[in-house]
PyMOL commands that place a pseudoatom at each C-alpha (Angstrom):
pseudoatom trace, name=CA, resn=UNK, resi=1, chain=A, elem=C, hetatm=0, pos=[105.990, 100.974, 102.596]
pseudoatom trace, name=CA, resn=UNK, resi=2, chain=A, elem=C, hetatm=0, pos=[104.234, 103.931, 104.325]
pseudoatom trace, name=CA, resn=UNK, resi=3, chain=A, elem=C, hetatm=0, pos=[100.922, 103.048, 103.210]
pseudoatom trace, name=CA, resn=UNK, resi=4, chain=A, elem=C, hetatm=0, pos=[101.282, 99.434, 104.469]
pseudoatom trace, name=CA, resn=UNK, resi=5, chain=A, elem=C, hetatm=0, pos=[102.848, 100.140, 107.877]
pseudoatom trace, name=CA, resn=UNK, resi=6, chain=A, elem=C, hetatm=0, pos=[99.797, 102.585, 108.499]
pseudoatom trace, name=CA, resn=UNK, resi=7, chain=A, elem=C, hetatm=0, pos=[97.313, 99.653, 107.437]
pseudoatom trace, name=CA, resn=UNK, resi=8, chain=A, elem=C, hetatm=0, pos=[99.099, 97.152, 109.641]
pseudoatom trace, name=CA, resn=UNK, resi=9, chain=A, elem=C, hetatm=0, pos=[97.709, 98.502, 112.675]
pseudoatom trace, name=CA, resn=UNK, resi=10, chain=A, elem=C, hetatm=0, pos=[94.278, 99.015, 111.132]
pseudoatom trace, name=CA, resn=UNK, resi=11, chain=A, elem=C, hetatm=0, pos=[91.755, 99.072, 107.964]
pseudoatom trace, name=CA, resn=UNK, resi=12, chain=A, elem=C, hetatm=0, pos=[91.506, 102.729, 107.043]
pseudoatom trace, name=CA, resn=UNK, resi=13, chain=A, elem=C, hetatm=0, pos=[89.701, 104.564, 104.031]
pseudoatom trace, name=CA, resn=UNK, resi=14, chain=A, elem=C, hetatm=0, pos=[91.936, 106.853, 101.702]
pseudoatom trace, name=CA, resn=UNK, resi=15, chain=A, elem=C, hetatm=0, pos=[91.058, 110.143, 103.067]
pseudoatom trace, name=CA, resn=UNK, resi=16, chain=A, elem=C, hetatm=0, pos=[92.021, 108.516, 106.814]
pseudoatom trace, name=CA, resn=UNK, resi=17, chain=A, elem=C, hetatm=0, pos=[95.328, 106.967, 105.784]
pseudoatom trace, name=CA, resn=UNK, resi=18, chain=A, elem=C, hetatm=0, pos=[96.615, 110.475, 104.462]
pseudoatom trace, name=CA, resn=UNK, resi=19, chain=A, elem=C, hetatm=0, pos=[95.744, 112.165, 107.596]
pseudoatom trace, name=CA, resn=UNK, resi=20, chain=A, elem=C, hetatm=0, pos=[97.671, 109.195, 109.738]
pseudoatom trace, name=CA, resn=UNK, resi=21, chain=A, elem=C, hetatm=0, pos=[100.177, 110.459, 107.620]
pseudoatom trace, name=CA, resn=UNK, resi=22, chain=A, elem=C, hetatm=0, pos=[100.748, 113.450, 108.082]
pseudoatom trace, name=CA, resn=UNK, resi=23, chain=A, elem=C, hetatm=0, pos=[99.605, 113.228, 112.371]
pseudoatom trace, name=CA, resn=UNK, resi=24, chain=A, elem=C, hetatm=0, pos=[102.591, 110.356, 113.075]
pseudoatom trace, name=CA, resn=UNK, resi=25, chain=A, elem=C, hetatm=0, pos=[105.084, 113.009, 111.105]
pseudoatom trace, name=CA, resn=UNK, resi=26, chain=A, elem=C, hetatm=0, pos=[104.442, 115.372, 112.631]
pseudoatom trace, name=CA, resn=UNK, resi=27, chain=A, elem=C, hetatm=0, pos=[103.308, 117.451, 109.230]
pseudoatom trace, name=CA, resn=UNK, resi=28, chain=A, elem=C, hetatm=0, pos=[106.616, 116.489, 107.509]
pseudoatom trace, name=CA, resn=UNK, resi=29, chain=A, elem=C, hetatm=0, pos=[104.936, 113.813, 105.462]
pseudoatom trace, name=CA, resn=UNK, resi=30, chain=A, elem=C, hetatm=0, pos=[101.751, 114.206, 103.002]
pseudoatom trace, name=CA, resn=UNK, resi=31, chain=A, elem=C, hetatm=0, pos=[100.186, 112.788, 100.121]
pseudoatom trace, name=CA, resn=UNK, resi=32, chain=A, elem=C, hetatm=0, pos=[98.342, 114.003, 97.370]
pseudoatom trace, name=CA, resn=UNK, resi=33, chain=A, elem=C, hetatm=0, pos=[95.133, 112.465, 95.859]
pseudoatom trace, name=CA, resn=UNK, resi=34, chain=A, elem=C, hetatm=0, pos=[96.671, 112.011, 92.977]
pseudoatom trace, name=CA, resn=UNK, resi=35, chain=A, elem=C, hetatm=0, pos=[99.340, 110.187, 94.358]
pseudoatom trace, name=CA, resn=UNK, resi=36, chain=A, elem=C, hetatm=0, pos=[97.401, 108.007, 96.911]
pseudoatom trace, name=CA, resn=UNK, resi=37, chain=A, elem=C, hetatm=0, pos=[94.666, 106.310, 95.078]
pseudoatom trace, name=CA, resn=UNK, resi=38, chain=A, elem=C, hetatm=0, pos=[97.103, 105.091, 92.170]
pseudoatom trace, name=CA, resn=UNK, resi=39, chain=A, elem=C, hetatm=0, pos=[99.229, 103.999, 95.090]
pseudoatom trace, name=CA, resn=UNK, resi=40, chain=A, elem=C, hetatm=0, pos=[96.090, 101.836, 96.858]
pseudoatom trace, name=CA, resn=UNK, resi=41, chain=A, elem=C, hetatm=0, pos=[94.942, 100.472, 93.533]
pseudoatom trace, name=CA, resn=UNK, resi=42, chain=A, elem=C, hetatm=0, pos=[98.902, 99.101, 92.916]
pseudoatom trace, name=CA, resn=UNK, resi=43, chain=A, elem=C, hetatm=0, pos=[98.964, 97.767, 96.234]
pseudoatom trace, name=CA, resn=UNK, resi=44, chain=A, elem=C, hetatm=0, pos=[95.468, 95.610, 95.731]
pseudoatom trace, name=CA, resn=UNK, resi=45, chain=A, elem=C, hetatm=0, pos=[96.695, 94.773, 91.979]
pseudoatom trace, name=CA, resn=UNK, resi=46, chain=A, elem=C, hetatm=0, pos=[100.214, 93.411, 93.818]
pseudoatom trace, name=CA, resn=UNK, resi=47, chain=A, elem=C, hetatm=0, pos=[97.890, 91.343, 96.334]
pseudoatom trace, name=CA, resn=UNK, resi=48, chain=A, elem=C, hetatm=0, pos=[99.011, 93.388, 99.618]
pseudoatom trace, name=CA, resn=UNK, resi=49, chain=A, elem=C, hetatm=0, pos=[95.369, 95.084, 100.971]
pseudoatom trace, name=CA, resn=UNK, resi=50, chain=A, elem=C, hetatm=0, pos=[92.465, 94.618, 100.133]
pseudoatom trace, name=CA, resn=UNK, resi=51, chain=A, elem=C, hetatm=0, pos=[89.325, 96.663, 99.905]
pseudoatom trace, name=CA, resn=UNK, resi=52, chain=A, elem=C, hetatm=0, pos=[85.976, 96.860, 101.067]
pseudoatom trace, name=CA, resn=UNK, resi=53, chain=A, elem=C, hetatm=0, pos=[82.910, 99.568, 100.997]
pseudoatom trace, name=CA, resn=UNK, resi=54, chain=A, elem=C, hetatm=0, pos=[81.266, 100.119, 104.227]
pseudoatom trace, name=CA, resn=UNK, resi=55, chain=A, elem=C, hetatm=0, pos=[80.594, 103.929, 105.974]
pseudoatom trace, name=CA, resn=UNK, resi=56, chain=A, elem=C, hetatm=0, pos=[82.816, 106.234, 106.724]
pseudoatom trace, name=CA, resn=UNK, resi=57, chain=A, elem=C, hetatm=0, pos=[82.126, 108.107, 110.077]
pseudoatom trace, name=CA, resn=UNK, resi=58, chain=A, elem=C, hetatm=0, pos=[80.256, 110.569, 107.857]
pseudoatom trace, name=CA, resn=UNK, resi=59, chain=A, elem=C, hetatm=0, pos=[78.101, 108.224, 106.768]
pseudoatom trace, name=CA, resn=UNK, resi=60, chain=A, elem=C, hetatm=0, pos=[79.171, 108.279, 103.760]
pseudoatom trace, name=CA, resn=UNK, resi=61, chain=A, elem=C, hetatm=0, pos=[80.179, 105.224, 101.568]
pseudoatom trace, name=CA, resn=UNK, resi=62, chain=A, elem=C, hetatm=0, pos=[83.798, 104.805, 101.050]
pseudoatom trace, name=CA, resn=UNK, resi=63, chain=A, elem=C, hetatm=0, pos=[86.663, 101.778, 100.423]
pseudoatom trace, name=CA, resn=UNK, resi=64, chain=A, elem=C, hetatm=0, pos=[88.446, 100.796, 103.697]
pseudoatom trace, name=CA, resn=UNK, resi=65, chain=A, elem=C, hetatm=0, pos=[91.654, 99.504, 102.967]
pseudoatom trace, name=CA, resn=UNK, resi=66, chain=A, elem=C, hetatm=0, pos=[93.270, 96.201, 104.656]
pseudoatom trace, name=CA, resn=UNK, resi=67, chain=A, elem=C, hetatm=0, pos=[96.748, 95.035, 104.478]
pseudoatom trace, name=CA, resn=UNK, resi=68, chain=A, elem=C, hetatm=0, pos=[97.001, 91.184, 103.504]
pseudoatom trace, name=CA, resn=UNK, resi=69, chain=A, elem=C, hetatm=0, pos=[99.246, 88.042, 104.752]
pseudoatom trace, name=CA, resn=UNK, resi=70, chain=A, elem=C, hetatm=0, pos=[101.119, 89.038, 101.967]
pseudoatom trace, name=CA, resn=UNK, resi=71, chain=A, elem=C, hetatm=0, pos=[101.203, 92.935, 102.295]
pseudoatom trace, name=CA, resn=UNK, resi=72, chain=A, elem=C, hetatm=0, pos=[102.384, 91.637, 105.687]
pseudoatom trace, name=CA, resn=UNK, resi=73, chain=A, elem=C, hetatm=0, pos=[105.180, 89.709, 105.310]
pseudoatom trace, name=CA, resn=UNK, resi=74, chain=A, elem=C, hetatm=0, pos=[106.230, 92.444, 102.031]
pseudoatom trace, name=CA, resn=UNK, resi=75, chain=A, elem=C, hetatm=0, pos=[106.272, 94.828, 104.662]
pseudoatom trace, name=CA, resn=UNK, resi=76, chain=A, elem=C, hetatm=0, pos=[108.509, 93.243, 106.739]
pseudoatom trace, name=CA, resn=UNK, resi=77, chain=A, elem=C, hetatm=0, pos=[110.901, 92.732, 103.925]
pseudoatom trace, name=CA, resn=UNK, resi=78, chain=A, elem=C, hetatm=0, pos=[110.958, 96.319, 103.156]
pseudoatom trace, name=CA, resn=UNK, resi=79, chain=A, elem=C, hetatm=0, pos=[110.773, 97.539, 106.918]
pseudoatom trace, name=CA, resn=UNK, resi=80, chain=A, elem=C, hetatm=0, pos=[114.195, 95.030, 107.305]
pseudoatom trace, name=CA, resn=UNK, resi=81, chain=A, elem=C, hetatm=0, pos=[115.781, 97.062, 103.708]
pseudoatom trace, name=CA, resn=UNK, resi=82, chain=A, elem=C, hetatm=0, pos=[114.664, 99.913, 105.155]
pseudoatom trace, name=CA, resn=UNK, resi=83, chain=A, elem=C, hetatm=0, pos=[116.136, 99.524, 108.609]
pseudoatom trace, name=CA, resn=UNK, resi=84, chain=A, elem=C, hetatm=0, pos=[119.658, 98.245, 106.642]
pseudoatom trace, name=CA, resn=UNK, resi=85, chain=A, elem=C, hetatm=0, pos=[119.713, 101.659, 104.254]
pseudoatom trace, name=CA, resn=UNK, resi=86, chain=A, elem=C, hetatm=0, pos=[119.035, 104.065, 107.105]
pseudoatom trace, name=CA, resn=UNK, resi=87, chain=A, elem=C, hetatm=0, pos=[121.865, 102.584, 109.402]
pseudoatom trace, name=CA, resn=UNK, resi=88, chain=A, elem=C, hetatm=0, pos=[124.395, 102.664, 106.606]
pseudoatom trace, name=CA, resn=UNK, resi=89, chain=A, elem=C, hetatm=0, pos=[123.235, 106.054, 105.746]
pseudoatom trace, name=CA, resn=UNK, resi=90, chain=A, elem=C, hetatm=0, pos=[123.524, 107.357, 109.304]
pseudoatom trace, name=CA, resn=UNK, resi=91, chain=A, elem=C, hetatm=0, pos=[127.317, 105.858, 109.229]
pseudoatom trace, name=CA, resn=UNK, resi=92, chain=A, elem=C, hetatm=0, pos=[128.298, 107.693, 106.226]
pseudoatom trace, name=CA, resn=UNK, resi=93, chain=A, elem=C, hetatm=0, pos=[126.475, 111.403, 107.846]
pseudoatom trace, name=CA, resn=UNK, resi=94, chain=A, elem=C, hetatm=0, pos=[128.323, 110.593, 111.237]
pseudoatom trace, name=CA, resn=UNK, resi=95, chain=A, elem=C, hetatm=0, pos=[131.937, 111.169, 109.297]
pseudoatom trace, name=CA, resn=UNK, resi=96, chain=A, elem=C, hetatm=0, pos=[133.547, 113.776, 110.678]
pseudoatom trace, name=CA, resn=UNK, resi=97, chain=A, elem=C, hetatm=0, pos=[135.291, 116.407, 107.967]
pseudoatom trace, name=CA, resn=UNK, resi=98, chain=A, elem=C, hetatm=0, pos=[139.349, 116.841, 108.266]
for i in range(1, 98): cmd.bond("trace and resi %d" % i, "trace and resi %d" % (i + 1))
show_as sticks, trace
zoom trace
């Protein structure tokens, strides 16, 4: 869901999307390379980005990552589950011990 939120605002290569990821938390979130690039690849398999090779700012070659009408509207499914899981979670912390 991470992944996808980040490409919803816009295409990004690999190395970019882990450093969006770790500048929006604040350094509380990262992600290996051995976590990430499995994680793109499942995402294009599933039909939610796509990918395409143009330059990086170095000049270099490198897949920049899309998010699809259909990444889209799975990321608004998950952002609504999310939002739901969170609020019921912050219920059950705000309890107050006896």
């Amino acid at each position: 869901m991470l992944i996808l939120k980040i490409l919803a605002l816009e295409p990004l290569n690999g190395w970019s999307i882990s450093q969006r990821l770790k500048q929006v938390s604040d350094d509380v979130l990262g992600v290996s390379d051995g976590s990430l690039y499995p994680a793109l690849h499942k995402l294009e398999q599933q039909g939610w980005i796509t990918a395409k090779r143009k330059p990086s700012e170095h000049n270099r070659r490198a897949r920049f990552y899309s998010l699809t009408r259909l990444g889209r509207k799975h990321l608004e499914k998950e952002a609504a589950n999310w939002s739901r899981l969170s609020a019921a979670i912050s219920r059950v912390m705000a309890l107050h011990e006896v």
